[in-house]
C-alpha positions in Angstrom: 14.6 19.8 -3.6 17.8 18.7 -3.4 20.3 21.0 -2.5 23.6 19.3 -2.6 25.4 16.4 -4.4 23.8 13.8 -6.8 20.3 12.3 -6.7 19.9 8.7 -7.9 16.7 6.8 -7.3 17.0 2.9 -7.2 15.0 0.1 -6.7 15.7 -1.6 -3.4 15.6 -4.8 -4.9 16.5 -5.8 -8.5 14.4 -8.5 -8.9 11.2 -6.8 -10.1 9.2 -10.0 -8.7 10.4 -9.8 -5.0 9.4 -6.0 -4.9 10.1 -4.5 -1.2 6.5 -3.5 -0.8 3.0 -5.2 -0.6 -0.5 -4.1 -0.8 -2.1 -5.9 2.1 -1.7 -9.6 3.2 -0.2 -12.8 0.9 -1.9 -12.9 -2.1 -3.7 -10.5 -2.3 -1.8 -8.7 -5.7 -4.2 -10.6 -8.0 -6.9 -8.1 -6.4 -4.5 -4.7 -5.7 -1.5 -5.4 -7.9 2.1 -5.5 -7.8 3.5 -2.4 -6.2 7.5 -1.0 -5.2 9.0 0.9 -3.2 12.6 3.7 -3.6 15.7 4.7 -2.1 17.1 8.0 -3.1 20.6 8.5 -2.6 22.0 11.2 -2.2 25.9 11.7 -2.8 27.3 13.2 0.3 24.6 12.2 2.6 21.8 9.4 4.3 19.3 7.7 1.8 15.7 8.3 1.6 13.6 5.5 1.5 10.2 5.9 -0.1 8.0 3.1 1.1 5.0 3.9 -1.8 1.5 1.7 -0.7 2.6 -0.8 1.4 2.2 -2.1 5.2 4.6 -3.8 7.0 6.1 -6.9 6.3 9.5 -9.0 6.6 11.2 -7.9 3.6 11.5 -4.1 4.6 13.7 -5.2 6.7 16.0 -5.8 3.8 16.5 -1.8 3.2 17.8 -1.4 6.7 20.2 -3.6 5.9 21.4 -2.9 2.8 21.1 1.4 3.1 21.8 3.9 5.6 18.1 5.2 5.8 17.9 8.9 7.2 14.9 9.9 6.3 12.3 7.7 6.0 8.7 8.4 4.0 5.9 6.2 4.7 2.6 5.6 3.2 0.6 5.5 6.1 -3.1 6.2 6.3 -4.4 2.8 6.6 -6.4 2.8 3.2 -8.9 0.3 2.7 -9.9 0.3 -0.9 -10.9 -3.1 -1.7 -11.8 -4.9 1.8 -11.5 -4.8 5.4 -7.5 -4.8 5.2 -5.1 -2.4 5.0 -3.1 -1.6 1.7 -1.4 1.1 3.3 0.9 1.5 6.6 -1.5 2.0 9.6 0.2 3.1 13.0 1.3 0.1 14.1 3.3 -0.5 10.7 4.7 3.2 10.7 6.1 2.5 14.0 7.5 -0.9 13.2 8.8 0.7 10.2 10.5 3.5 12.6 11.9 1.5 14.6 13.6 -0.7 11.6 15.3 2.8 10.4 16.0 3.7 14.0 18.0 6.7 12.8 16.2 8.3 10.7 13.1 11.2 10.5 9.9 9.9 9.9 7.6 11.6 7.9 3.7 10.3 7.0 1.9 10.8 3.6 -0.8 9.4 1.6 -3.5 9.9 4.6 -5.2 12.9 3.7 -8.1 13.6 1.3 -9.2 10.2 0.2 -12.1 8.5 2.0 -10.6 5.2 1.9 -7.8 6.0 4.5 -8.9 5.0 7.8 -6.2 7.1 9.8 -4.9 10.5 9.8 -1.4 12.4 10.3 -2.9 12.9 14.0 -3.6 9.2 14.5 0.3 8.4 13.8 1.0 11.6 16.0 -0.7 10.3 19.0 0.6 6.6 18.4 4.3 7.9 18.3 3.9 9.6 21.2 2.7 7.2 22.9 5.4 4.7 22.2 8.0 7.7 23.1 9.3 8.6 19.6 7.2 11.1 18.7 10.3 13.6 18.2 11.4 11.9 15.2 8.3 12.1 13.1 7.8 15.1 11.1 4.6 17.1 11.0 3.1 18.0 7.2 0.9 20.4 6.6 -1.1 20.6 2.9 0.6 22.8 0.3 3.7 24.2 3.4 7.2 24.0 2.0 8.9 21.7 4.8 13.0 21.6 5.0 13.9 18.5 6.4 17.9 17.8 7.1 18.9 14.4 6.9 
């Protein structure tokens, strides 16, 4: 819910070839299929940055750039649907990704209730911590209205 100004959702690149996500390594969108990530800016405040299924790669670096990321939602449960690679962020990816939008909250979705995701919300937990930045990712829990300020 947004509670103040004006939403708009944009692609964060307009060139619907170069999309700013990927489903696993090169070449594999013949098998998985293009996909695209969002940034939702909000008038008066930080953007959100949606990653949708993707892991980590060069161009995401891109958004950093070009928005002022503060809050940051990543798909991150290391799904495995087609193979023994990832189409999703695992922990190492969430945490590159984190580190790219050094400001912002962090929150993990998209690794719950599928049996193709390979890690969990606790996974990225313990993996954040560990690196020491476990304060900026925010907890979910199934079906609890979460207020977030960015």
């Amino acid at each position: 819910m947004v509670e103040h100004g004006v939403a708009t959702t944009r692609r964060a690149y307009p060139d619907h070839y170069r999309v700013p996500a990927r489903h696993g390594p090169v070449g594999i969108e013949a098998l998985t299929g293009h996909v695209t990530g969002f940034v939702l800016s909000i008038e008066g405040s930080k953007d959100m940055y949606v990653s949708g299924d993707t892991v980590w790669f060069s161009a995401l670096a891109e958004i950093a750039r070009r928005f002022n990321v503060g809050l940051a939602v990543l798909f991150a449960g290391a799904a495995q649907p087609r193979g023994p690679f990832n189409v999703t962020m695992d922990s190492n990816d969430a945490i590159e990704a984190a580190t790219l939008f050094s400001g912002a909250k962090i929150v993990a979705i998209h690794n719950l209730g599928w049996s193709h995701y390979t890690q969990n919300q606790q996974d990225l937990v313990r993996a954040f911590e560990v690196v020491d930045i476990g304060g900026r990712l925010e907890e979910l829990s199934p079906a609890v209205r979460v207020s977030i300020e960015i």
